[in-house]
Phi, psi and omega in degrees: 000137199234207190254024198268142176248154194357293187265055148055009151262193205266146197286145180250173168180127203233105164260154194232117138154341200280189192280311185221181161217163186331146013254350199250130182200167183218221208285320175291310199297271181332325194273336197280316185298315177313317175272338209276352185285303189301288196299317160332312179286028202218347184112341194277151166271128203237129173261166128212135195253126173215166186289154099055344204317169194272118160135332185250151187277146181325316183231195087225199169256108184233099177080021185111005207236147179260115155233148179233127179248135164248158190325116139223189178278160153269128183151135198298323170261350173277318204284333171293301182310323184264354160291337164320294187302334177268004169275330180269006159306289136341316166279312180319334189281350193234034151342119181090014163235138172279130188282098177262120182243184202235343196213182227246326190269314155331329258216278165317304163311342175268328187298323187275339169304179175248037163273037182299154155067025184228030213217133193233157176218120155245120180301093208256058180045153231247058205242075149294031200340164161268328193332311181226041143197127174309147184323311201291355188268327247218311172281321190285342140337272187329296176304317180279331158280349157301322173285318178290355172280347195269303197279343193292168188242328153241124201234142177238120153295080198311310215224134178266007149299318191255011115297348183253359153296310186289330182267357133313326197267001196051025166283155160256132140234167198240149186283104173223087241255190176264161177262164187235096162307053170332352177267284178314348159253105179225136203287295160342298198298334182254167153239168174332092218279176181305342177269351142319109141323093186296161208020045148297169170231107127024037204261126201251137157237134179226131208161160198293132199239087200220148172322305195308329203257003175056013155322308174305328194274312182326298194294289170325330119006288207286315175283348182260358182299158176282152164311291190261036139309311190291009184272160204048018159246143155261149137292078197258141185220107215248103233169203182170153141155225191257358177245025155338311175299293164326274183339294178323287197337306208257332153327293212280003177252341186225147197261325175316346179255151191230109194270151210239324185077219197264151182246154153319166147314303210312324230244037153265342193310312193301338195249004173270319182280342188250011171265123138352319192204100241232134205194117183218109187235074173292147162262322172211122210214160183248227168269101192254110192333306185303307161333289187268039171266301188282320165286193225034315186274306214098048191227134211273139148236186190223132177215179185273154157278078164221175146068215180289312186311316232251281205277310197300281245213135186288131181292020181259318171304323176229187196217095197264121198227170193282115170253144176124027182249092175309329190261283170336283158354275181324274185295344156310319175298319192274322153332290162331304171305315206287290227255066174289350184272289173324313168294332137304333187273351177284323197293306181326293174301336158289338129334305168310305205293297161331310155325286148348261177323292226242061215263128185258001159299311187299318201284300185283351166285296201322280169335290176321282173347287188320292190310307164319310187275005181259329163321269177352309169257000000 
């Protein structure tokens, strides 16, 4: 499948809407950076449009992928939002390319474009927590992703609740979750990283560090373990975001947590591979890059029972708990540390499974496909 459309030019495709792209990136960032490389190698000429961060160059060349950043403000609820005139600035220059966007504000901005009958939106569930956005934020998401659900011409679903969310709205869309290259985690390949305890036991949580990623129930978790369980463990927690501060906080009362802030992409592999035990206790969740990064590695995990996590990925594979539960949490974690022959033996299947499940060769033919055929039309 190459990158050509009907009348032998080159297929154009402009993705729109995540926060950042390499070297600074989180869960949405991965799936865009993962396609968008990929669909390049396939012959299409590949955009990508995202905001500004302070500090990154205006345009450059990253694998093959053109990104281009545009002027917003800094601030968690501001930096998307204010970004809408130069994305929609930008698609005026690329008429004739089809638009794929990623998030609800991005999503909008392709909606408001003159990318009709060229405008594909994928919905990476629909986990707008109140926990972590205040109403008035929390109702305009919601409007804007109703709207880029009205106007898309094709729509994808990591999970299906938020296919069954779309189809409420009396859209049709298809399940097409993110992929894992499992050939690229390999233990051999790394070394430790330094901030790894030798013979500590390992427990990673990696994620944006906000209510919705179940940070307050982790730490809390975390404070109800007896001292000496918690002893020959680190809690290494690996982010940004607004509870930061909590982190710190909790750090500095318990020595076993150690916050790492944010890694690069390049440079994550090594602390998934060389970790022990993996932990995501979401309040609402899709699919999330980190979760099948860490099953990739071979790494036994705990994840909430919502979401994608739920309809997606077989509960054989992983360790699904009640979420928003500190005492669940808790003893799950510590079964696992007691029980290492199991917990390896959880990471092995899960491992398989990805493999198995979760192919981003299946995810960018589908695309390429998809992209082709609305050029075309």
């Amino acid at each position: 499948m190459d990158g050509a459309s009907g009348d032998g030019k080159r297929v154009e495709v402009v993705f729109v809407g995540p926060k950042t792209f390499p070297p600074v990136i989180g869960g949405i960032e991965t799936h865009v950076y993962e396609i968008a490389r990929r669909v390049a190698r396939k012959g299409l000429s590949v955009t990508v449009i995202v905001p500004r961060l302070s500090g990154l160059a205006r345009e450059e060349d990253v694998e093959g992928v053109r990104v281009v950043r545009v002027t917003c403000l800094k601030g968690r609820y501001s930096l998307k939002l204010t970004a809408v005139p130069g994305i929609l600035r930008e698609l005026r220059h690329r008429k004739g390319a089809v638009v794929h966007a990623h998030d609800a504000t991005g999503g909008y901005a392709s909606a408001l474009s003159s990318a009709k009958g060229r405008f594909v939106y994928t919905m990476h569930g629909i986990g707008f927590h109140e926990k972590d956005w205040p109403i008035p934020f929390r109702q305009g998401i919601r409007m804007m992703q109703m709207t880029a659900i009205r106007c898309a011409s094709r729509i994808f679903c990591t999970d299906q609740r938020a296919l069954e969310a779309v189809k409420a709205f009396g859209r049709s869309a298809e399940l097409l979750s993110s992929g894992i290259d499992t050939a690229e985690y390999e233990k051999s390949k790394t070394e430790r990283p330094k901030e790894y305890d030798p013979g500590a036991f390992i427990v990673l949580f990696v994620g944006r560090l906000t209510n919705v990623k179940g940070v307050s129930v982790l730490l809390e978790a975390i404070k109800s373990m007896d001292k000496g369980r918690r002893a020959g463990t680190r809690f290494v927690i690996i982010g940004e975001g607004p509870l930061a501060k909590d982190v710190d906080a909790a750090a500095s009362e318990i020595p076993e947590i150690l916050l790492l802030g944010p890694v690069e992409h390049r440079l994550i592999k090594p602390y998934f591979l060389h970790a022990d035990l993996y932990v995501l206790p979401s309040l609402s969740e899709g699919v999330p890059m980190s979760l099948l990064e860490a099953m990739a590695s071979g790494l036994p995990c705990i994840a909430s029972q919502v979401g994608g996590l739920e309809s997606v990925v077989d509960p054989e594979a992983l360790r699904l708990i009640a979420p928003g539960d500190p005492k669940i949490l808790s003893e799950t974690i510590v079964k696992l540390m007691d029980k290492r022959a199991v917990a390896r033996a959880l990471g092995v299947v899960g491992k398989a499974y990805v493999t198995r499940k979760f192919s981003w060769d299946e995810v960018v033919d589908k695309l390429v496909q998809t992209y082709s055929e609305l050029s075309r039309a």
